[in-house]
DSSP file (Angstrom, degrees, kcal/mol; ACC not computed):
  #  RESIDUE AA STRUCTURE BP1 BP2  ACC     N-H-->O    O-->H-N    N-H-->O    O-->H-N    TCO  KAPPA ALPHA  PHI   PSI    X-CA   Y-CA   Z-CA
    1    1 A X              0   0    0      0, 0.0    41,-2.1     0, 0.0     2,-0.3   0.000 360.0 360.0 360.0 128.1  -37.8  -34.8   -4.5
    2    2 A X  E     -a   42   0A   0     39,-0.2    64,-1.0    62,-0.2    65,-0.8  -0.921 360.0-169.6-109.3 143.6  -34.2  -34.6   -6.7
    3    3 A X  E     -ab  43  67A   0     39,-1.4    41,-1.9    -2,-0.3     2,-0.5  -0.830  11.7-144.6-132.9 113.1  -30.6  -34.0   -4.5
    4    4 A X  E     -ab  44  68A   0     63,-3.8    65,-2.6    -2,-0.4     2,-0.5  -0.981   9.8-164.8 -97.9 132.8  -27.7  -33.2   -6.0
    5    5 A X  E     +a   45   0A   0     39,-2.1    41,-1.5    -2,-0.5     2,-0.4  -0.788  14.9 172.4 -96.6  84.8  -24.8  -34.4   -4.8
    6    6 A X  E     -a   46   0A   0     -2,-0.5    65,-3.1    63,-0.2     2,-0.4  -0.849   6.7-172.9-118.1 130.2  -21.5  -32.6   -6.2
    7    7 A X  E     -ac  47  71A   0     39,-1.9    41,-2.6    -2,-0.4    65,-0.2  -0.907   9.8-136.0-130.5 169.7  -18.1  -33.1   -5.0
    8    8 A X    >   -     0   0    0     63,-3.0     3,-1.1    -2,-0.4    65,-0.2   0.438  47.8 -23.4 -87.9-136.9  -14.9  -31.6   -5.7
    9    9 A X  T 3  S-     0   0    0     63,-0.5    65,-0.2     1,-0.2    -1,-0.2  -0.400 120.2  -7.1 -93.3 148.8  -11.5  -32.2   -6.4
   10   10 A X  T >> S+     0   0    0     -2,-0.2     3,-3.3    -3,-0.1     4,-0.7   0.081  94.2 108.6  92.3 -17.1   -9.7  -35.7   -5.2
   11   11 A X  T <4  +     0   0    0     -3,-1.1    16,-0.4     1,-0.4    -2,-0.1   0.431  68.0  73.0 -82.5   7.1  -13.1  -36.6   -3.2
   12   12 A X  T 34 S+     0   0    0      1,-0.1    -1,-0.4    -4,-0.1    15,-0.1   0.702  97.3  59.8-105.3 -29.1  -13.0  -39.4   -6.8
   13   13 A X  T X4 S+     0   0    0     -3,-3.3     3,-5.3     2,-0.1     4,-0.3   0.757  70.4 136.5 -70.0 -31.6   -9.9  -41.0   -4.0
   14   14 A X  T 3<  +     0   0    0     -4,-0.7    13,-0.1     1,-0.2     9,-0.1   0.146  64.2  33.2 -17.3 126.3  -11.9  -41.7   -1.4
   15   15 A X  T 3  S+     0   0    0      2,-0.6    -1,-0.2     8,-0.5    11,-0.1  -0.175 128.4  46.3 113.1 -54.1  -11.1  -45.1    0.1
   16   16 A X  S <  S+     0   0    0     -3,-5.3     2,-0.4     9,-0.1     3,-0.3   0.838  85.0  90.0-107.2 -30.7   -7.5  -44.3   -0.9
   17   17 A X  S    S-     0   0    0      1,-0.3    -2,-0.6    -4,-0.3     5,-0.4  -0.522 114.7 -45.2 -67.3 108.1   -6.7  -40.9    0.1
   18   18 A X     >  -     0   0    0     -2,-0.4     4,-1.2     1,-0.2     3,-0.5   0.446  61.4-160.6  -1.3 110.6   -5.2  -40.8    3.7
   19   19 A X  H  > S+     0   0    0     -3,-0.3     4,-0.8     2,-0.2    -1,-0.2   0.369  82.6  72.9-103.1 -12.4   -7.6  -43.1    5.0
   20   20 A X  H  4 S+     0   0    0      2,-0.1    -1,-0.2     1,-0.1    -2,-0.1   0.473 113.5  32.7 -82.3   4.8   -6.8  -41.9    8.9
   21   21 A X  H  4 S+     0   0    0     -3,-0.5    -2,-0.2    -4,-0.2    -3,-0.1   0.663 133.8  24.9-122.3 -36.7   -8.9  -38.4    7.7
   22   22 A X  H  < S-     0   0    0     -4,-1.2    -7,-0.3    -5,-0.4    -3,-0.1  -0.028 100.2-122.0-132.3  26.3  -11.4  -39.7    5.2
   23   23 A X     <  -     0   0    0     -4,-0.8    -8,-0.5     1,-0.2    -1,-0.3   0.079  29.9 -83.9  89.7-174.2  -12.1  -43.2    6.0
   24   24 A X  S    S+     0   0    0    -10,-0.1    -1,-0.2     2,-0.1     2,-0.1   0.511  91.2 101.2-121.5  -3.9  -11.6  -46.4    3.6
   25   25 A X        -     0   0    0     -6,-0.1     2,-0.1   -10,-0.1    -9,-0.1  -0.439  67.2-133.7 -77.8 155.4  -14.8  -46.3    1.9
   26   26 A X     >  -     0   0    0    -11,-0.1     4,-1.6     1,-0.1     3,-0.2  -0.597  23.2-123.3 -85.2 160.9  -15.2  -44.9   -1.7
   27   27 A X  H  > S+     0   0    0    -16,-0.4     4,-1.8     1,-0.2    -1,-0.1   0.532 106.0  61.2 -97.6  26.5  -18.0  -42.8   -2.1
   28   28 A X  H  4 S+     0   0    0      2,-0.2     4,-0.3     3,-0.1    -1,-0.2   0.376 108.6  50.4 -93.0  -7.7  -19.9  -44.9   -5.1
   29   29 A X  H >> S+     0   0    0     -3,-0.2     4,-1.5     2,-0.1     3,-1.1   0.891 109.5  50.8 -79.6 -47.4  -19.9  -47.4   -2.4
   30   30 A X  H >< S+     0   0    0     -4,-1.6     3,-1.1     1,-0.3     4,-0.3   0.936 111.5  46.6 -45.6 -72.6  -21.4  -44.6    0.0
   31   31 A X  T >X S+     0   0    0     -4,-1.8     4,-2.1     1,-0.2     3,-1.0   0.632  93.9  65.8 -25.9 -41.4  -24.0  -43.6   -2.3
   32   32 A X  H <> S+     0   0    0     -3,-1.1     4,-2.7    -4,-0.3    -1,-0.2   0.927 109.9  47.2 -65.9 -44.9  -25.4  -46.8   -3.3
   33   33 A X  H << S+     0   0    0     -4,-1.5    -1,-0.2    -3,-1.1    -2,-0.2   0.481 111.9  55.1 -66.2  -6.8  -26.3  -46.7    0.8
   34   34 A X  H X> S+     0   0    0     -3,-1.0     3,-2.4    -4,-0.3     4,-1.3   0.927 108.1  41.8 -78.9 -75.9  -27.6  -43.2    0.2
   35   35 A X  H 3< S+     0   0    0     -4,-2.1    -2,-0.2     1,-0.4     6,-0.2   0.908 111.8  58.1 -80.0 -42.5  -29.9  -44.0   -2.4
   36   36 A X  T >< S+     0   0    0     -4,-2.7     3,-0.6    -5,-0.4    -1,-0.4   0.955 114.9  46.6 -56.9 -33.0  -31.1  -47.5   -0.3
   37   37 A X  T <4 S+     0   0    0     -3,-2.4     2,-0.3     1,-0.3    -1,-0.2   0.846 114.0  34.0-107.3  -9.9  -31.9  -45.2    2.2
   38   38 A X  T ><  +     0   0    0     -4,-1.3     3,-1.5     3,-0.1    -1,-0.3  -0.544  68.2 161.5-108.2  73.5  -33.6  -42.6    1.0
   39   39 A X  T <  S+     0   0    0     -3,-0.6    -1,-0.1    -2,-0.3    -3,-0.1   0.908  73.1  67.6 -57.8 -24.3  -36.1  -43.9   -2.1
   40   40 A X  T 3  S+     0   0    0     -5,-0.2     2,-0.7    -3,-0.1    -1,-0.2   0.706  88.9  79.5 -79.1   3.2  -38.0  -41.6   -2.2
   41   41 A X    <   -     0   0    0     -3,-1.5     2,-0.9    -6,-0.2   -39,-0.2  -0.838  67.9-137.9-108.1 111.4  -35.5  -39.3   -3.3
   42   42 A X  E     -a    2   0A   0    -41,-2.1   -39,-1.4    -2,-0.7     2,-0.3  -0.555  29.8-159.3 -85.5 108.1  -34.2  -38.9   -6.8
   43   43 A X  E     -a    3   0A   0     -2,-0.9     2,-0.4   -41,-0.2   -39,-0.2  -0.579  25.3-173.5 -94.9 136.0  -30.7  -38.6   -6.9
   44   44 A X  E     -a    4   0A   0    -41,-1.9   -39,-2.1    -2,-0.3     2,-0.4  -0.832  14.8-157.8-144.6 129.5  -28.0  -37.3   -9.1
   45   45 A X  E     +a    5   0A   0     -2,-0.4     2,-0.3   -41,-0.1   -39,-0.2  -0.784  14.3 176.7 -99.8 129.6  -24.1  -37.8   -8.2
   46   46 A X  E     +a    6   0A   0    -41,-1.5   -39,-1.9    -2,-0.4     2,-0.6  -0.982   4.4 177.9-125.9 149.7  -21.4  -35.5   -9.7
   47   47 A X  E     +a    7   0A   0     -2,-0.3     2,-0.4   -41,-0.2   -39,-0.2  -0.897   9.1 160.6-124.4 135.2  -17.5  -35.4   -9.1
   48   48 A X        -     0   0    0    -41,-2.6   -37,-0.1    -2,-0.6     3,-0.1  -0.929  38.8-156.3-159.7 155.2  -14.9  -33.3  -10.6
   49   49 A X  S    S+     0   0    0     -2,-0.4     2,-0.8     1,-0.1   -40,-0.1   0.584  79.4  90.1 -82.4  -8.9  -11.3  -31.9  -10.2
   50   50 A X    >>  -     0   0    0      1,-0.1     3,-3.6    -3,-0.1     4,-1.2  -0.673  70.0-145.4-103.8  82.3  -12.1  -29.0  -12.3
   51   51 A X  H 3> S+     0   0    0     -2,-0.8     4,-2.1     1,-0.3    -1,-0.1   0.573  96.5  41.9  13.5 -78.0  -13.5  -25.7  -10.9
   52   52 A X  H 3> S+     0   0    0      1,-0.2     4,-1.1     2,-0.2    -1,-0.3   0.693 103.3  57.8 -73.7  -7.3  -15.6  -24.9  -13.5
   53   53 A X  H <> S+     0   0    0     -3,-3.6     4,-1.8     2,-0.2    -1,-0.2   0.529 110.6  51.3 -92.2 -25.4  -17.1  -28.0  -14.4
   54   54 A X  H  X S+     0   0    0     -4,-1.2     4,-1.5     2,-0.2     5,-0.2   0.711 108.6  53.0 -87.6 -16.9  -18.3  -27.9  -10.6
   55   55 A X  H  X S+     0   0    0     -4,-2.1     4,-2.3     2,-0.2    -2,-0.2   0.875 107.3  48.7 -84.1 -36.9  -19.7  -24.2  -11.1
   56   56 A X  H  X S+     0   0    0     -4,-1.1     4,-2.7     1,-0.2    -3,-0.2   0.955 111.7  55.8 -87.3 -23.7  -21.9  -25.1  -14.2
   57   57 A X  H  X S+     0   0    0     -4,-1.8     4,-1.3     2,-0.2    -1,-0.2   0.918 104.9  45.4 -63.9 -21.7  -23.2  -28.1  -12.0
   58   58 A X  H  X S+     0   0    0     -4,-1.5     4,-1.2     1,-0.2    -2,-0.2   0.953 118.4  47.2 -78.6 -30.8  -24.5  -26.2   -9.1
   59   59 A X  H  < S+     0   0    0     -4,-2.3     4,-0.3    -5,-0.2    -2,-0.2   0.954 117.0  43.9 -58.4 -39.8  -26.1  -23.7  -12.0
   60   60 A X  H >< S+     0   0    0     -4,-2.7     3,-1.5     1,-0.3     4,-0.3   0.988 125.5  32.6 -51.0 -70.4  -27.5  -26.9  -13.9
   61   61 A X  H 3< S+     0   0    0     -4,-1.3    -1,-0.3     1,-0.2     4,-0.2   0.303 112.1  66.4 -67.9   0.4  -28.8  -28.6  -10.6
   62   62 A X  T 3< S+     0   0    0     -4,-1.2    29,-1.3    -5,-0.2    -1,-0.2   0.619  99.7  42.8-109.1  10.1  -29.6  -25.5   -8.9
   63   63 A X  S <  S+     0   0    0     -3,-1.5    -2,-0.2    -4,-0.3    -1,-0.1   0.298 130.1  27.6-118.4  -0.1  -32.5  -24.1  -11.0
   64   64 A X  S    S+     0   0    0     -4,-0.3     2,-0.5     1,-0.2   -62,-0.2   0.692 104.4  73.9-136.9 -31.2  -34.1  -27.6  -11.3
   65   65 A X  S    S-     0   0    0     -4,-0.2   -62,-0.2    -5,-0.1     3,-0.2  -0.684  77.2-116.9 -90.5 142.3  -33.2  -30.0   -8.1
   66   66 A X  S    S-     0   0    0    -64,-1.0    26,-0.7    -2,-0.5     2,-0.4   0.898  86.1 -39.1 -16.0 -58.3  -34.7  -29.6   -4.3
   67   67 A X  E     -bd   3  92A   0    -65,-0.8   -63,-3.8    24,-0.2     2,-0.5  -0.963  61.4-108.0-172.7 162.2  -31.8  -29.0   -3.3
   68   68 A X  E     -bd   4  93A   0     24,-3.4    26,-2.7    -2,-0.4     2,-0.8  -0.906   5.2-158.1-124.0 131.3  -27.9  -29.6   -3.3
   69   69 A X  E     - d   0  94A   0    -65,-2.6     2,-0.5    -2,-0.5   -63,-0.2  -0.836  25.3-176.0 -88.3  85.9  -25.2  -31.3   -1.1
   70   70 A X  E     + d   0  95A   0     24,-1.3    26,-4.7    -2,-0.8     2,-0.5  -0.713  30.0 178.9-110.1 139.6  -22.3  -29.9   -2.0
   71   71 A X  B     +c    7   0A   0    -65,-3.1   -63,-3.0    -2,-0.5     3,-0.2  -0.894  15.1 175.6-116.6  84.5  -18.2  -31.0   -0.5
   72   72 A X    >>  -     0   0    0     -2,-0.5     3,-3.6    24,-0.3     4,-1.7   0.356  27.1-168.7 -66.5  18.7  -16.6  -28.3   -3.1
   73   73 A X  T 34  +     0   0    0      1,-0.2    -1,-0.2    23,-0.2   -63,-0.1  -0.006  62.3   3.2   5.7 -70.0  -13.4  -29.7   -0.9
   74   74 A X  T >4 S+     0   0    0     -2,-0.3     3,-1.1   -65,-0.2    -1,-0.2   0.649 126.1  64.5 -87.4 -22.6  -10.3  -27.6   -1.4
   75   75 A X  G X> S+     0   0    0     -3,-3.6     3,-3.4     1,-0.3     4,-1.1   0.974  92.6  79.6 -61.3 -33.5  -12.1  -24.9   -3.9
   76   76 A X  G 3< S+     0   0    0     -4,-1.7    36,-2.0     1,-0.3    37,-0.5   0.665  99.3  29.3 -52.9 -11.3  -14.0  -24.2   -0.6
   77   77 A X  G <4 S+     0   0    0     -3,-1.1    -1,-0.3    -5,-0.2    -2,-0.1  -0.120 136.1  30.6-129.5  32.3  -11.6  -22.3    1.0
   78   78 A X  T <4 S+     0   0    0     -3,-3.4     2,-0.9     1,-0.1    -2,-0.2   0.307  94.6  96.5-147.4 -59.5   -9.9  -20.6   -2.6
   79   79 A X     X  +     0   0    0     -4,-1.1     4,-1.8     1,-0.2     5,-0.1  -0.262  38.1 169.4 -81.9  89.4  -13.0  -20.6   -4.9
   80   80 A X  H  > S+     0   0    0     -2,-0.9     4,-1.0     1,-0.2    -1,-0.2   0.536  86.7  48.2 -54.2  -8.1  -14.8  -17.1   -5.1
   81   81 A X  H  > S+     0   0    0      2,-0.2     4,-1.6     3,-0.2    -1,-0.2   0.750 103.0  58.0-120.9 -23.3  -16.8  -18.3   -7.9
   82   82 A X  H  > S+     0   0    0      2,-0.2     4,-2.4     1,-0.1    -2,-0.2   0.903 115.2  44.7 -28.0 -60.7  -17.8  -21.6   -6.3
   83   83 A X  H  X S+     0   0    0     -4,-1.8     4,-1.5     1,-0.2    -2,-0.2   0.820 108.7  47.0 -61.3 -57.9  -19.0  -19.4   -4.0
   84   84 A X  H  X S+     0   0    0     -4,-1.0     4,-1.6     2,-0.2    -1,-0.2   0.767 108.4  62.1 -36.4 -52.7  -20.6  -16.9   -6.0
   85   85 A X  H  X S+     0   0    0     -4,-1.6     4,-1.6     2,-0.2    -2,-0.2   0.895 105.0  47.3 -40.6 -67.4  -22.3  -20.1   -7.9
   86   86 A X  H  < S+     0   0    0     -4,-2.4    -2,-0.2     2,-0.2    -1,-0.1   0.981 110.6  50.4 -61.7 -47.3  -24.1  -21.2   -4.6
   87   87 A X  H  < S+     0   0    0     -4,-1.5    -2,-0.2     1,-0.2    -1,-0.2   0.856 108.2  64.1 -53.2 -35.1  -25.4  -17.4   -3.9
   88   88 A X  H  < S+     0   0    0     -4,-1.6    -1,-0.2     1,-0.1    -2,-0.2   0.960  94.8  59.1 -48.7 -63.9  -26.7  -17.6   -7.6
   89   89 A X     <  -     0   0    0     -4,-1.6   -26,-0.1     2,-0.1    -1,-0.1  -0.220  69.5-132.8-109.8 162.2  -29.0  -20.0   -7.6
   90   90 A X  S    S+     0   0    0     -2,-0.1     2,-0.3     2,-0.1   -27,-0.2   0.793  74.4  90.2 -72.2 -19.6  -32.4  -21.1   -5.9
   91   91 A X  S    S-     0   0    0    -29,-1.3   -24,-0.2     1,-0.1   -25,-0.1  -0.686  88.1-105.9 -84.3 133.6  -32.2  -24.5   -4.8
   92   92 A X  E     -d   67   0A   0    -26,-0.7   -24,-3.4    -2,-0.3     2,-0.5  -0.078  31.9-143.4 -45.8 146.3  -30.8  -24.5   -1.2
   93   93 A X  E     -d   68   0A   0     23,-0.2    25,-2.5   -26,-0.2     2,-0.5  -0.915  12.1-164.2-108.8 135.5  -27.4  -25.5   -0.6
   94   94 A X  E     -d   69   0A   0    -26,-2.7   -24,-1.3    -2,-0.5     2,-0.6  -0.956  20.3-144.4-122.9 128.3  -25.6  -27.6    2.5
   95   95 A X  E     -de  70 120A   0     24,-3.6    26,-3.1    -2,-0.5     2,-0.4  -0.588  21.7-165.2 -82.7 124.8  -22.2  -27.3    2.6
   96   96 A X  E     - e   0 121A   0    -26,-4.7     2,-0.3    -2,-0.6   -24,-0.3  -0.883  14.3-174.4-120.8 149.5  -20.4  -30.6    3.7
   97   97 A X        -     0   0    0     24,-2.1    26,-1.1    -2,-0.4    28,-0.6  -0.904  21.1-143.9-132.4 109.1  -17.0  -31.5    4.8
   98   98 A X  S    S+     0   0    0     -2,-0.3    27,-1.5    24,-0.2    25,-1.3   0.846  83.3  31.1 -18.4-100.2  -15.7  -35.0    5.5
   99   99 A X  S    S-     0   0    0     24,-0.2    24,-1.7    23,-0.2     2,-0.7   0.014 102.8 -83.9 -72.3-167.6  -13.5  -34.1    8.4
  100  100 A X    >   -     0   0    0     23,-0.2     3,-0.5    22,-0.2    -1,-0.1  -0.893  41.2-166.2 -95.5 115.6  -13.5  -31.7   11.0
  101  101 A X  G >  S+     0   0    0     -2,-0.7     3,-1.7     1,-0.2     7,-0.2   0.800  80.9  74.3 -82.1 -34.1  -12.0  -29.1    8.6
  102  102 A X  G 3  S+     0   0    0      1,-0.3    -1,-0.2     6,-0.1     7,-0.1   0.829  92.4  55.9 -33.5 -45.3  -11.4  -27.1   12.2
  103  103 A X  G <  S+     0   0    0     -3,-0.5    -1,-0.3     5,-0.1     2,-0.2   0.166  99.0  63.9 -80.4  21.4   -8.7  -29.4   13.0
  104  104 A X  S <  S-     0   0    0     -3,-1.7     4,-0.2     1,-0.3     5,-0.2  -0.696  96.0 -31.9-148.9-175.6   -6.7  -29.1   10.5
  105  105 A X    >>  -     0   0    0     -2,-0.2     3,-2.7     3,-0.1     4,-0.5   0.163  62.6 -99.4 -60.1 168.0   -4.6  -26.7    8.9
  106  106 A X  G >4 S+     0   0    0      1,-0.3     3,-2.6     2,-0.2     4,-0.1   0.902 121.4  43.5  -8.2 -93.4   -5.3  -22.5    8.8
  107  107 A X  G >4 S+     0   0    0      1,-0.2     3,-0.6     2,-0.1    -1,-0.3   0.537  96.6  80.8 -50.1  -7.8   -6.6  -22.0    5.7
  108  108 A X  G <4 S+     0   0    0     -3,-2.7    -1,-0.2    -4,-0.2    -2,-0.2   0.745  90.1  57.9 -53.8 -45.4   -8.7  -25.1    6.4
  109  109 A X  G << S+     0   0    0     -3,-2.6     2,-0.4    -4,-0.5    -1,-0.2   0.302  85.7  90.9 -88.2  -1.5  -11.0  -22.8    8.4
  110  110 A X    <   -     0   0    0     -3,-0.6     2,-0.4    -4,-0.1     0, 0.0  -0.896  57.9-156.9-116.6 124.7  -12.0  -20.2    5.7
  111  111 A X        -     0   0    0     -2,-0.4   -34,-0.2   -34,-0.1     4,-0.2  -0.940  28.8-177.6-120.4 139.4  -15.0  -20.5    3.5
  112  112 A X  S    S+     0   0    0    -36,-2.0   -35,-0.1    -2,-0.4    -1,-0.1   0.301  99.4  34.8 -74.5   0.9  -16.4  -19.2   -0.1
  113  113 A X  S >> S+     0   0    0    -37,-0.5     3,-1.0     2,-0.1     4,-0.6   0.693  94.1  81.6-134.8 -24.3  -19.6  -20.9    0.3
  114  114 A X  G >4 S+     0   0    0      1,-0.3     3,-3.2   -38,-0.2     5,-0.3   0.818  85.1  64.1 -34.8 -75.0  -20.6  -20.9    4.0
  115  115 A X  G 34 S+     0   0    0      1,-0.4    -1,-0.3    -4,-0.2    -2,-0.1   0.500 115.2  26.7-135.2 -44.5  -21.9  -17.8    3.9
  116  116 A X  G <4 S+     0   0    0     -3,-1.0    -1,-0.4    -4,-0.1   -23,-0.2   0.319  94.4 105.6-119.4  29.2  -24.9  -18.8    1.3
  117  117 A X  S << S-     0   0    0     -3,-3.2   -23,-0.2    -4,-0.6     3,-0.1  -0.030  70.3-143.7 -74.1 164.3  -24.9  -22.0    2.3
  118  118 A X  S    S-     0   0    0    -25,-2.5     2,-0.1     1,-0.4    -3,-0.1  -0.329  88.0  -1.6-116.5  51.1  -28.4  -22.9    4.8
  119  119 A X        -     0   0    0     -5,-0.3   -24,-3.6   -26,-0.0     2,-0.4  -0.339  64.5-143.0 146.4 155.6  -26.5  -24.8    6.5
  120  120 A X  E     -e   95   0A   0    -26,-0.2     2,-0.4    -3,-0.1   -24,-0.2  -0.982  12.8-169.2-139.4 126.7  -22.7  -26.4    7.0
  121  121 A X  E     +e   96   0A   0    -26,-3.1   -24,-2.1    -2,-0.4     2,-0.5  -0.914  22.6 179.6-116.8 118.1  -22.2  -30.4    8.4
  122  122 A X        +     0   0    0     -2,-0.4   -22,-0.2   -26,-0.2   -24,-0.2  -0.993  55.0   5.0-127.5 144.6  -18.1  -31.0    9.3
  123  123 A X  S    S+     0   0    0    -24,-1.7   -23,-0.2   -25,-1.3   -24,-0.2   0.240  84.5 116.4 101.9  15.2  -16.2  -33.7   10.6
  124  124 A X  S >  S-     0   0    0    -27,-0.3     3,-1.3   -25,-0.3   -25,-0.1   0.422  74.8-135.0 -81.6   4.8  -19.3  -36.7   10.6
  125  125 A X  G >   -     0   0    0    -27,-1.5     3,-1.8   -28,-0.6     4,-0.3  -0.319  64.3 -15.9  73.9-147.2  -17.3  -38.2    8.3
  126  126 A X  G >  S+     0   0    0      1,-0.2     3,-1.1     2,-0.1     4,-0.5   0.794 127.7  75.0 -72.7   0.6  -19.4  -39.6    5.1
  127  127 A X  G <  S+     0   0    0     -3,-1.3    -1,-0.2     1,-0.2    -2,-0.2   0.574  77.5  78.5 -73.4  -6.4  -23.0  -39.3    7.3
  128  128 A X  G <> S+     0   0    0     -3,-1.8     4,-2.0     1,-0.2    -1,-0.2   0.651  80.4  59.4 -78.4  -6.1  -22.8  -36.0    6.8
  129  129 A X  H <> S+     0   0    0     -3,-1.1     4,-2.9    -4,-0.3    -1,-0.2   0.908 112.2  37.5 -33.3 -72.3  -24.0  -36.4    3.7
  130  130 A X  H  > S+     0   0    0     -4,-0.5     4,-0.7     1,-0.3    -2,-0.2   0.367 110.2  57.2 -91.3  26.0  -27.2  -38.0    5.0
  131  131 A X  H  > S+     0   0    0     -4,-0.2     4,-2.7     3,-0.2    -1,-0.3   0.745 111.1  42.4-113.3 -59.9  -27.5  -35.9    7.6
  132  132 A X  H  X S+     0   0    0     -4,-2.0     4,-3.6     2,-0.2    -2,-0.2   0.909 117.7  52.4 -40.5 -45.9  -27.4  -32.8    4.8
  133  133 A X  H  X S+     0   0    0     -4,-2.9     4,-1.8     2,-0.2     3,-0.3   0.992 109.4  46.2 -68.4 -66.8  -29.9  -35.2    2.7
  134  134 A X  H  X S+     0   0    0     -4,-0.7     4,-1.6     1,-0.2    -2,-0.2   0.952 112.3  50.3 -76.5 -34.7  -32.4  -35.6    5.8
  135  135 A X  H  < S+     0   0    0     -4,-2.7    -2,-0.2     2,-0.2    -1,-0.2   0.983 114.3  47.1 -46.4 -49.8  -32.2  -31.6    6.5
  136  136 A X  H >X S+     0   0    0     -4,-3.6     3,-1.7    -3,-0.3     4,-0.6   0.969 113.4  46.8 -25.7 -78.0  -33.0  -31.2    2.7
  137  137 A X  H 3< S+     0   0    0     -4,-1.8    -1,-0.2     1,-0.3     3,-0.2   0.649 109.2  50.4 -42.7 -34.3  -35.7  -33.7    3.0
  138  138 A X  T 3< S+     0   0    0     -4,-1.6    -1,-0.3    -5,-0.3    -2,-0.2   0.115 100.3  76.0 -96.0  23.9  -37.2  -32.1    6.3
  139  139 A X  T <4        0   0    0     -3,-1.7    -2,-0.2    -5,-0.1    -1,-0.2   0.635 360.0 360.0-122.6 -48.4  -37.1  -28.6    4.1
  140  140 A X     <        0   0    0     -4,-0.6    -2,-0.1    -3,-0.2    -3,-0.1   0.386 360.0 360.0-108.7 360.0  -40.2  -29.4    1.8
C-alpha cells in the first residue's frame, strides 16, 4: 500500500513554530515514527510553501497512491484549487489539522477541501496523522 503525505505552507517549522499550538517536534522526526510503525506501508513525504507545487502533488500522488494525508494548512481555508485538486482525483483524501483549528481564529473554521475530503482529523496534534494513515489502511 503507498500514502502520501503532503503538507503545506510553514508545516517545514514544526518544532519551531509556536510550539504551545504545534508541539516541539519536527515532522521528519514524526515520520521516521510513521514509517516504524506502519511497514507495511510505502510512504512518500512532501512539503511546500507554494500552492501550486502542492496542487500538482495531490494530482501526481492521487492517480497512483492508496491514498493521501493531506495538512494543506493555511491554503485550506483560501485555496479553491487545493480544493478543486482533492475533488479531481481518485485516491481518497483525509484532511488533517494539527490543532483544533475550531479554537482558533474565524476564518480558521472554513474549508476548500472538507467537502471532498472522506474524512477530516483536528486538533490530535501530530497522531492525527496516524490516525488518517490507520483509516487509510482499514480502507483496502
Amino acid at each position: 500500500m503507498k500514502i502520501a503525505i503532503i503538507n503545506g505552507p510553514n508545516l517545514n517549522l514544526l518544532g519551531k513554530r509556536e510550539p504551545d499550538v504545534y508541539g516541539n517536534a519536527t515532522f521528519e522526526s514524526y515520520f521516521e515514527t510513521l514509517k516504524e510503525r506502519y511497514p507495511a506501508v510505502e510512504f512518500e513525504y512532501f512539503q511546500s510553501n507554494i500552492e501550486g507545487e502542492i496542487i500538482s502533488k495531490i494530482q501526481e500522488f492521487g492517480f497512483s497512491a492508496d491514498g493521501i494525508v493531506l495538512n494543506a494548512a493555511a491554503y485550506t481555508h483560501t485555496s479553491v484549487g487545493i480544493g478543486d485538486a482533492v475533488k479531481a482525483v481518485s485516491a481518497p483524501v483525509v484532511e488533517v489539522h494539527i490543532s483544533n483549528v475550531y479554537q482558533r481564529e474565524d476564518f480558521r473554521h472554513e474549508s476548500y477541501i472538507s467537502a471532498h475530503a472522506v474524512g477530516v482529523i483536528v486538533g490530535f496534534g501530530l497522531f492525527g496523522y496516524e490516525l488518517a494513515v490507520q483509516s487509510l489502511v482499514e480502507r483496502t
